[in-house]
N, C-alpha and C positions, 0 to 999 in steps of 0.2 A: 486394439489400443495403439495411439500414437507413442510413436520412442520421442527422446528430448528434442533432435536434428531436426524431425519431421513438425513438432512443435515450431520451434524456431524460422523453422526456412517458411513456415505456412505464416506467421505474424510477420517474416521480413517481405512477402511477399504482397499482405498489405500496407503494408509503411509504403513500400516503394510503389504501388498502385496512386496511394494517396498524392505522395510526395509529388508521383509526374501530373495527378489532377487539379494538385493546388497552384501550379503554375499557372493554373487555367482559372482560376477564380474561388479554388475550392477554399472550405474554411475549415474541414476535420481535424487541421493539425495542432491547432491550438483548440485547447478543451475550453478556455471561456469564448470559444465564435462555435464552435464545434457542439457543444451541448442546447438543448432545450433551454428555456427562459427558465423554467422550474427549476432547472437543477441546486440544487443546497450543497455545498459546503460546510458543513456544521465544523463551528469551533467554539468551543466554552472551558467555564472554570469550574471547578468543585471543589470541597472540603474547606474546613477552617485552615488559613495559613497558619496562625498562632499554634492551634491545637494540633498540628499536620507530624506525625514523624518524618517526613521526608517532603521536598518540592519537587514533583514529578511534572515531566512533559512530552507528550504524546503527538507527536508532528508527524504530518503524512502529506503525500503527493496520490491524487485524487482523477482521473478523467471524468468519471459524470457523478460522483457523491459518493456510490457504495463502499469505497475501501473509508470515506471520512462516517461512513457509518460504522463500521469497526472498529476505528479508533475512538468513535464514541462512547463503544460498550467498553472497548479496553478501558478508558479514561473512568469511565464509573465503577469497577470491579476496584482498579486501585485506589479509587476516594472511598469505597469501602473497607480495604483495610485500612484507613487512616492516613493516607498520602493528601496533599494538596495537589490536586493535580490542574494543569492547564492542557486544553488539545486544542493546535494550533495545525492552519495550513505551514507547509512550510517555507512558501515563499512568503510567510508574513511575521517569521520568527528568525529576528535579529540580534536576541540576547541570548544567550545558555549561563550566564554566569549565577542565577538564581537557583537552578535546576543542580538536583544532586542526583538526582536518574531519568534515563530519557527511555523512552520506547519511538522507531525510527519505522514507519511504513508506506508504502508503495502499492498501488497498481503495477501491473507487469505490462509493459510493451515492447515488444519482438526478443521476448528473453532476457529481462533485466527491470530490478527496478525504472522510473522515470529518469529522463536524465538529471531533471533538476534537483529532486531526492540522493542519487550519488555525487552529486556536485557537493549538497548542502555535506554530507560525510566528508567528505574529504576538504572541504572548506576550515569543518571545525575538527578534522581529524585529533588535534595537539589536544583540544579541550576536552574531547568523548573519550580519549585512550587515559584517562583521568577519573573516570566515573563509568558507574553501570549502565549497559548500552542494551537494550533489547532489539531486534528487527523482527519486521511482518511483512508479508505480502500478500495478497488476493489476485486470484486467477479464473481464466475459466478451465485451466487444465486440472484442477480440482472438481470441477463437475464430475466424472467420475472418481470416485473414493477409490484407490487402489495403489498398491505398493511403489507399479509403475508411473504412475500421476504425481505420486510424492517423489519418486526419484527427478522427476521431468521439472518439479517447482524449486525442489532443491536445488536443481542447477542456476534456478534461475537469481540465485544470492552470489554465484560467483562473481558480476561481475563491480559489485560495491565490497565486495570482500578481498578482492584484489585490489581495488580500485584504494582501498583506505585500509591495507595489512596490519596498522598499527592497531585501528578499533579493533575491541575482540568483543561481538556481541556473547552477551551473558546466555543466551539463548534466541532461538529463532522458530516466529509461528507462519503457520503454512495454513492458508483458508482461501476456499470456495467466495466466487465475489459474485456479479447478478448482473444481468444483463436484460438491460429497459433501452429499447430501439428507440424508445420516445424521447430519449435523451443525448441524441446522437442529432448530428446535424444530416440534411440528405445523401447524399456522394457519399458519407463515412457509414451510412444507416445500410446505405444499398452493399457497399463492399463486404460487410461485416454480417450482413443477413444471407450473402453466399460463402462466406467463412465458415460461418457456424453451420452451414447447412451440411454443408461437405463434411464438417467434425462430427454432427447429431445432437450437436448442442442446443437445447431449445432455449427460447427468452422464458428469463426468472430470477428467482432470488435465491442462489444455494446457499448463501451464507450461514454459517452452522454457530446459532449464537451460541450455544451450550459448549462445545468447544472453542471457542473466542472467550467467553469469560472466563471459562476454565483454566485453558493454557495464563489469562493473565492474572487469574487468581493465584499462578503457582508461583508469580515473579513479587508476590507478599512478602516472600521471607529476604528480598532483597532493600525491600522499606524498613525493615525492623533491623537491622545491623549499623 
């Protein structure tokens, strides 16, 4: 098993692969040149506003769709207990003054949320340290289930946690994300296919819905107060 460093130093070692091939024409670094034409974004609404105990909003930063598939089951567990909920990219969510609970998640890359995801916290830092705040993230250091693996994800919330001390998330979910080569653009497809080789990480979907709905079934009892 890899320690958190070994983590870390192995995704900065692709960032900075990328970084020196995109001078050259590459397009991996932005995930809408970088991704497949398929790739989705999913964003929608559910529950009745009128009927809703609570206006929830479930906002994520995304590279090829999987973590906005999480926030999509998230988004349905709390319109099951009665929330209204909206799940928004988050570069396309300009309001919070609606929302009385947010759920806030990320992809991880090179050991941290997106940058654009800790920006959007500490952007609205004044307005989230006002209301309940949930965070999640998706990895593939979660492919293996293990104490170590959780220790290595958890570090990876330090640095929107530092980054915006005033938010105090209410809780924090830790899930397995999936990895589809076919949604990666070439240069990022080939780096990342000897990444993972060297990890033993195979392409798939570990995403664990049953603990994804779970953990958001249990942030219910913050809809009902």
């Amino acid at each position: 098993e890899m320690t958190r460093r070994e983590f870390i130093v192995d995704g900065s070692i692709v960032l900075g692969g990328t970084v020196g091939l995109m001078t050259m024409g590459g397009d991996f670094i932005n995930p809408q040149k970088a991704k497949a034409a398929d790739v989705v974004f999913p964003e929608s609404s559910c529950g009745n506003e009128k009927a809703a105990r609570k206006k929830a909003l479930v906002a994520y930063s995304s590279y090829c769709g999987s973590t906005g598939g999480v926030a999509e089951a998230i988004g349905r567990s709390l319109c099951d207990c009665g929330a209204g909920v909206d799940v928004r990219l988050i570069k396309n969510v300009n309001d919070l003054s609606s929302y009385e609970f947010l759920v806030i998640g990320s992809a991880v890359r090179s050991g941290a949320w997106w940058p654009e995801a800790i920006d959007f916290v500490v952007r609205n830092s004044e307005s989230l340290s006002r209301i309940p705040v949930a965070y999640f993230l998706t990895c593939l250091a979660l492919y293996r289930n293990s104490e170590a693996t959780l220790s290595v994800a958890k570090g990876y919330m330090d640095p929107v946690l530092k980054a915006a001390p005033e938010v105090k998330p209410v809780d924090m979910g830790f899930f397995s994300g999936a990895l589809d080569y076919s949604k990666l653009g070439f240069v990022y497809r080939t780096v990342m296919k000897s990444k993972m080789k060297k990890q033993s990480i195979p392409e798939g979907d570990f995403r664990d819905w049953g603990a994804i709905r779970s953990w958001a079934g249990n942030l219910c009892s913050l809809l009902r107060t």
